[in-house]
DOLUM-782677 format. One record per residue: residue number from 1; x, z, y of N, C-alpha, C in turn; residue in three letters. Coordinates in steps of 0.2 Angstrom, whole numbers, plus 2048, in hexadecimal, padded with zeros to 3 digits. Example, Ala and Ser with C-alpha at 12.3 -4.5 7.8 and 13.67 -1.06 7.14 Angstrom:
BEGIN
R  pos  n_X  n_Z  n_Y  ca_X  ca_Z  ca_Y  c_X  c_Z  c_Y  code
R    1  842  827  7E4   83E   827   7EA  842  827  7F0   ALA
R    2  840  823  7F5   844   824   7FB  840  827  800   SER
END
This chain:
BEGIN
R  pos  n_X  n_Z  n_Y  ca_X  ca_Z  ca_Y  c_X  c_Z  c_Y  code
R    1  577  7EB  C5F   572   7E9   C5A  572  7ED  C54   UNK
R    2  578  7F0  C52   57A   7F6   C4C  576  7FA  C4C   UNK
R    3  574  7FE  C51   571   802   C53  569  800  C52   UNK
R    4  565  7FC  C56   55F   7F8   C56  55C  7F7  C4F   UNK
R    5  561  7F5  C49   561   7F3   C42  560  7F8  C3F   UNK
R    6  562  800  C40   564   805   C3F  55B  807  C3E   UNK
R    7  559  807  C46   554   80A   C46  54D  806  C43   UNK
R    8  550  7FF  C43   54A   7FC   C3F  54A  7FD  C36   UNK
R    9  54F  7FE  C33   54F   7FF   C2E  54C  807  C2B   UNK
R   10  54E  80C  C32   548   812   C30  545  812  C31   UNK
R   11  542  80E  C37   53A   80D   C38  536  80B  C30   UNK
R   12  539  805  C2E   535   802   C28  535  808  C22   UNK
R   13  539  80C  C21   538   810   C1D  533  817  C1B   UNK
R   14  533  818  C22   52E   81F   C25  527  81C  C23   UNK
R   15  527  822  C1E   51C   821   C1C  519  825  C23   UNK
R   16  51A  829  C24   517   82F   C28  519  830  C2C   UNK
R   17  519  834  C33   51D   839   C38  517  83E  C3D   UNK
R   18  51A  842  C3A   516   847   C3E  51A  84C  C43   UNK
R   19  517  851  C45   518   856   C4B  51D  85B  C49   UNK
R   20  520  85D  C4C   523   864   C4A  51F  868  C4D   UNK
R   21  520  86E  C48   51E   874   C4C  51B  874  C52   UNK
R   22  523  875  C56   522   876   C5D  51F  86E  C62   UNK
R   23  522  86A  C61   51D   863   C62  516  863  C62   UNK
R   24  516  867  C5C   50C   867   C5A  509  86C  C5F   UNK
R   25  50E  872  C60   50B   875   C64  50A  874  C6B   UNK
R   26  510  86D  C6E   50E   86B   C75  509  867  C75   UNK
R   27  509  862  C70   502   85C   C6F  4FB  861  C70   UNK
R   28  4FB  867  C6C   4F5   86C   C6E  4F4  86D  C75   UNK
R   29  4FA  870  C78   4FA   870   C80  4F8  86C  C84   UNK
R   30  4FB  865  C82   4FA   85F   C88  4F5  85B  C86   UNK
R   31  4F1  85D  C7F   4ED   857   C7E  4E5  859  C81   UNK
R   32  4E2  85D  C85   4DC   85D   C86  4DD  85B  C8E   UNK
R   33  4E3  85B  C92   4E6   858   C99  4E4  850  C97   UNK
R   34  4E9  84F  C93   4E8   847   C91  4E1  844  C8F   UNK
R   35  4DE  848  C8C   4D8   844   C8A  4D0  846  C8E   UNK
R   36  4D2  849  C94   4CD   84A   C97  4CB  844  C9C   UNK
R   37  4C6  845  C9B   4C2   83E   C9F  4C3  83D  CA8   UNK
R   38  4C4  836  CA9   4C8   836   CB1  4C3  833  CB2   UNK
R   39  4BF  831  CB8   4BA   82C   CBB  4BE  827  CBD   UNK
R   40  4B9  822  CBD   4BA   81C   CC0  4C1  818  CBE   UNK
R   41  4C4  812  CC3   4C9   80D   CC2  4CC  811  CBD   UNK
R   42  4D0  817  CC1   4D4   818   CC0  4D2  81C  CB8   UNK
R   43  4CE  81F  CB5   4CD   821   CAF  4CB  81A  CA9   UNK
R   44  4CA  814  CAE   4C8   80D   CA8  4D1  80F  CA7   UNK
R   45  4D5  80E  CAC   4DB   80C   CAB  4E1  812  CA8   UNK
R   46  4E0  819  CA9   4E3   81C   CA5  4DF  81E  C9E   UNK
R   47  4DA  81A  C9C   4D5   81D   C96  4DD  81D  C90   UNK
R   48  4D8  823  C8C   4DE   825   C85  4E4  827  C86   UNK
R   49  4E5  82A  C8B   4ED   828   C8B  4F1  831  C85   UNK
R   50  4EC  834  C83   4EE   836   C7E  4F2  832  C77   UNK
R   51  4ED  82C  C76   4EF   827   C71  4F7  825  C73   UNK
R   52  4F6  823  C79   4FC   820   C7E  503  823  C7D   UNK
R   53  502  82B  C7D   507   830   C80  508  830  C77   UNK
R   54  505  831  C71   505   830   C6A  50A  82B  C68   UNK
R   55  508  826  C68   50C   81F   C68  513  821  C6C   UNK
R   56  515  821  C70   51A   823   C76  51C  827  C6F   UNK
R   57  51B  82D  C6F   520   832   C6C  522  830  C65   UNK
R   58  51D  82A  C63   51F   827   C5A  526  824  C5C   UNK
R   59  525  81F  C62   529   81A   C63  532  81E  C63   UNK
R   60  530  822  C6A   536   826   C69  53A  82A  C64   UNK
R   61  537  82D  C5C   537   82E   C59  53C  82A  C54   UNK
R   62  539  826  C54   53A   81F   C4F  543  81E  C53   UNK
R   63  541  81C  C56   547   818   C5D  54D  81E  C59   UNK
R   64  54B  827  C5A   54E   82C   C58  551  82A  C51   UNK
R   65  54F  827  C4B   54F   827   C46  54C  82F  C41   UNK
R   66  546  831  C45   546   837   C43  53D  837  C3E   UNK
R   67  53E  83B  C3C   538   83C   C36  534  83E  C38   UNK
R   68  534  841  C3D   52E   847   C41  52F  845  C49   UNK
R   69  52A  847  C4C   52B   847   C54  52A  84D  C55   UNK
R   70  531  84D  C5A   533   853   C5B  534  856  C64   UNK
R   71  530  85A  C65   530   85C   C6E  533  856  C74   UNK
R   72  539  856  C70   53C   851   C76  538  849  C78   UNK
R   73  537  847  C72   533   840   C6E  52E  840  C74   UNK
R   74  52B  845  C72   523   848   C75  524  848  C7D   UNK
R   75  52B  84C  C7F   52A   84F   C87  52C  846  C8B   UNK
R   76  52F  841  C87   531   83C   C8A  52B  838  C8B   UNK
R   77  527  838  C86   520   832   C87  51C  838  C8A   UNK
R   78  51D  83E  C8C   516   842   C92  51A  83E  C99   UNK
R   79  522  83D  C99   524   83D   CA0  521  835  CA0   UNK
R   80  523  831  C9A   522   828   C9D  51A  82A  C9E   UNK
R   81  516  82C  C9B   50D   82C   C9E  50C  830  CA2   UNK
R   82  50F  834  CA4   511   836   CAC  511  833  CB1   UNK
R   83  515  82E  CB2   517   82A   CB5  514  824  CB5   UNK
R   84  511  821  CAE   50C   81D   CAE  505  81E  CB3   UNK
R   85  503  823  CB2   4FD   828   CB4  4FE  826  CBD   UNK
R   86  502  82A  CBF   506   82A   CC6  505  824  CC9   UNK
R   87  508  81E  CC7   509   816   CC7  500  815  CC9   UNK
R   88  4FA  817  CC3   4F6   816   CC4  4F2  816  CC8   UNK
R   89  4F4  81F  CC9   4ED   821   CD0  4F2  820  CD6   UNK
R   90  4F8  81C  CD7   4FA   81A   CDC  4F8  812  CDF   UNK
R   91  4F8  80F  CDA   4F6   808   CDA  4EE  809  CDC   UNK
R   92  4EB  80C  CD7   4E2   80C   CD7  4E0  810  CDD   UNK
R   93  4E5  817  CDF   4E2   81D   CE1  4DC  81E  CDF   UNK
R   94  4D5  822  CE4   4D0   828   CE0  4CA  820  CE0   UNK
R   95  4CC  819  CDD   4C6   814   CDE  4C1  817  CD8   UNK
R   96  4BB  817  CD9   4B5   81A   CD5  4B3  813  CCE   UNK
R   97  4B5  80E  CD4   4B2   807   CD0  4AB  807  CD3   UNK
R   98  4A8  80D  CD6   4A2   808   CDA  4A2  80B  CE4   UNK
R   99  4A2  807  CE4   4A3   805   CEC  49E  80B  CF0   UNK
R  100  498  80D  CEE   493   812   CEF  498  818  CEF   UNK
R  101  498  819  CEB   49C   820   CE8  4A3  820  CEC   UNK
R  102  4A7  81C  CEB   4AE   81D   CF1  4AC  81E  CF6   UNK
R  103  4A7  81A  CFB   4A5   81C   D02  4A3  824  D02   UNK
R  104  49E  825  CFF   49D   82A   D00  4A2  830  CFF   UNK
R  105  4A6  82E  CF9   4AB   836   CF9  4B0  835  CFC   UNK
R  106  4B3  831  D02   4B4   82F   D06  4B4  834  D0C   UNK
R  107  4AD  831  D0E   4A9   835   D13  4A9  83E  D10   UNK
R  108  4A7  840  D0B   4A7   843   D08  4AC  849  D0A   UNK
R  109  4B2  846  D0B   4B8   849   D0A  4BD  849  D11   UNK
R  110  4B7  847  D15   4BA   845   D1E  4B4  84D  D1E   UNK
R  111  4B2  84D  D1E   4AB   850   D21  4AB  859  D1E   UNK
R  112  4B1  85D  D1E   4B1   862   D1B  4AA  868  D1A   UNK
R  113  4A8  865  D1D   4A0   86B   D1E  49B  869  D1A   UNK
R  114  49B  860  D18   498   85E   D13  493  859  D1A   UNK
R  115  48E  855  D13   488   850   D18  481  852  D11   UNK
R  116  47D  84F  D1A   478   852   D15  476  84A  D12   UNK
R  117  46F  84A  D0F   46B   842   D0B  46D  83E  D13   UNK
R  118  469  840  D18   46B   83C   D1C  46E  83A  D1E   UNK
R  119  474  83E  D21   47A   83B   D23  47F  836  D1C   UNK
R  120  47D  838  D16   482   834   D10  47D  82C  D13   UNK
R  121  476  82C  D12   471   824   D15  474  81F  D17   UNK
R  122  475  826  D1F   478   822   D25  47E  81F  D26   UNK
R  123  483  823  D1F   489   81E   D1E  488  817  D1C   UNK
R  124  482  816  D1A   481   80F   D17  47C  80A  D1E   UNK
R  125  47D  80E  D22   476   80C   D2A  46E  80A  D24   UNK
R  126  46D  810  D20   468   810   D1D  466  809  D17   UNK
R  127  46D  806  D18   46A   7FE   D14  46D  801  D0D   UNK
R  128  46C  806  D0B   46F   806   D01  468  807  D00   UNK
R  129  465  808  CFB   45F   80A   CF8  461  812  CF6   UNK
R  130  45C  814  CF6   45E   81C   CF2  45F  81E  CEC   UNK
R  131  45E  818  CE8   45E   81A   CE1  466  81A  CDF   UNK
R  132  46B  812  CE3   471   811   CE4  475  818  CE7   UNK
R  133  473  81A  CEB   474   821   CED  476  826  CE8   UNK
R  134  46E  825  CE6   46C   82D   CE2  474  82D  CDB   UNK
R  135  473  827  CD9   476   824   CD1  480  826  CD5   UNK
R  136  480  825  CDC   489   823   CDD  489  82E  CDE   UNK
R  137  484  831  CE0   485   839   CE3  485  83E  CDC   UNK
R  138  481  83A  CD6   480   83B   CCE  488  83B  CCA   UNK
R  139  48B  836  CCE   491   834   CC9  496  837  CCC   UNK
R  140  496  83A  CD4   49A   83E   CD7  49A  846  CD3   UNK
R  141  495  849  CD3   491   84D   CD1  494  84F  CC7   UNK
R  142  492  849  CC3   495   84B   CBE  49A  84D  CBF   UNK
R  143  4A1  848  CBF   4A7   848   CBE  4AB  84B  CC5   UNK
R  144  4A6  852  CC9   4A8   857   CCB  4AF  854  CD1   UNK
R  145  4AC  84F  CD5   4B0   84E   CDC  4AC  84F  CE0   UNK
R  146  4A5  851  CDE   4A0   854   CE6  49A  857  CE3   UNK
R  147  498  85D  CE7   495   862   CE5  48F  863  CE9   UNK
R  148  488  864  CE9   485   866   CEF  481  86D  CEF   UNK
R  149  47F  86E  CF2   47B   875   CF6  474  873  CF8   UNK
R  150  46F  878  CF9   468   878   CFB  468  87D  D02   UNK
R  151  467  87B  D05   465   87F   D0D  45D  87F  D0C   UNK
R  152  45A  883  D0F   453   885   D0F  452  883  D17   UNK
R  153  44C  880  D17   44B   87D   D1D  443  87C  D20   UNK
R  154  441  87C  D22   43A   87E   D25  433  879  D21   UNK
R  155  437  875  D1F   434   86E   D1C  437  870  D14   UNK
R  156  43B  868  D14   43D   867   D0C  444  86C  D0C   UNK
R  157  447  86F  D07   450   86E   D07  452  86A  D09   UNK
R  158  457  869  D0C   45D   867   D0C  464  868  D09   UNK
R  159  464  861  D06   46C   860   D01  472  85F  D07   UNK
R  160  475  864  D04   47E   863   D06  483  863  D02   UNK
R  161  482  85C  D03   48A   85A   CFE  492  85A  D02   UNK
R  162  496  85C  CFB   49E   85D   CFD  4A1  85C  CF9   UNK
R  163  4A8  859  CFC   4AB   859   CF5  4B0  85D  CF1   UNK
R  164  4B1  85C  CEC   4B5   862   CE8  4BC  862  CEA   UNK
END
């Protein structure tokens, strides 16, 4: 409890705490990893975690009884959001949140040659609309888990989708 008291009384004290040097220099490193954007469940669920891995390293700090956060502070709340992260996409694994979108990069991901518009249809025995489609092969498309091609064909092109 000596200890506990200890660090609650330097907590109350500390106006500020910042980076050192070389901390600042990791946070520089790991912060564009952390705050890049993840699709779906699993990015509703690990949203921010820059803010997250921030907080972790105050806490640590503090706990430290220290004025600044210093590498180690920092390396221990990258391991706990690590492992948080890990926990996530093992729970969640690659769910998009929309049902469209997982069938297809699914299929997508079975089928190493890629499908064409028809073949993704017939994944649904032609009952999805195209728009449902268009909008789940858009969002594949942004956030770069599948990619298509145009084949030239005697008629229209033909699109071939693949995943990344």
């Amino acid at each position: 409890m000596l200890r506990l008291q200890k660090v609650k009384f330097h907590a109350r004290k500390v106006n500020a705490i910042v980076f050192t040097v070389k901390a600042e220099r990791l946070w520089r490193k790991c912060y564009p990893k952390l705050s890049a954007e993840v699709p779906g469940m699993l990015g509703a669920i690990t949203a921010r975690a820059e803010a997250q891995v921030l907080r972790l390293s105050l806490i640590y700090a503090l706990l430290d009884c220290s004025d600044v956060i210093k590498t180690q502070h920092l390396r221990g709340a990258l391991a706990v959001w690590r492992y948080c992260s890990h926990s996530a996409r093992y729970i969640f694994g690659g769910s998009l949140g929309s049902r469209i979108a997982d069938r297809i990069l699914q299929a997508l991901r079975r089928k190493r040659k890629g499908m064409s518009r028809t073949e993704i249809r017939e994944l649904f025995q032609r009952n999805e609309d195209g728009n449902s489609i268009q909008r789940a092969l858009d969002f594949l498309s942004q956030y770069r888990l599948a990619t298509y091609s145009t084949k030239a064909t005697d008629g229209r092109p033909r699109e071939i989708w693949k995943a990344v």
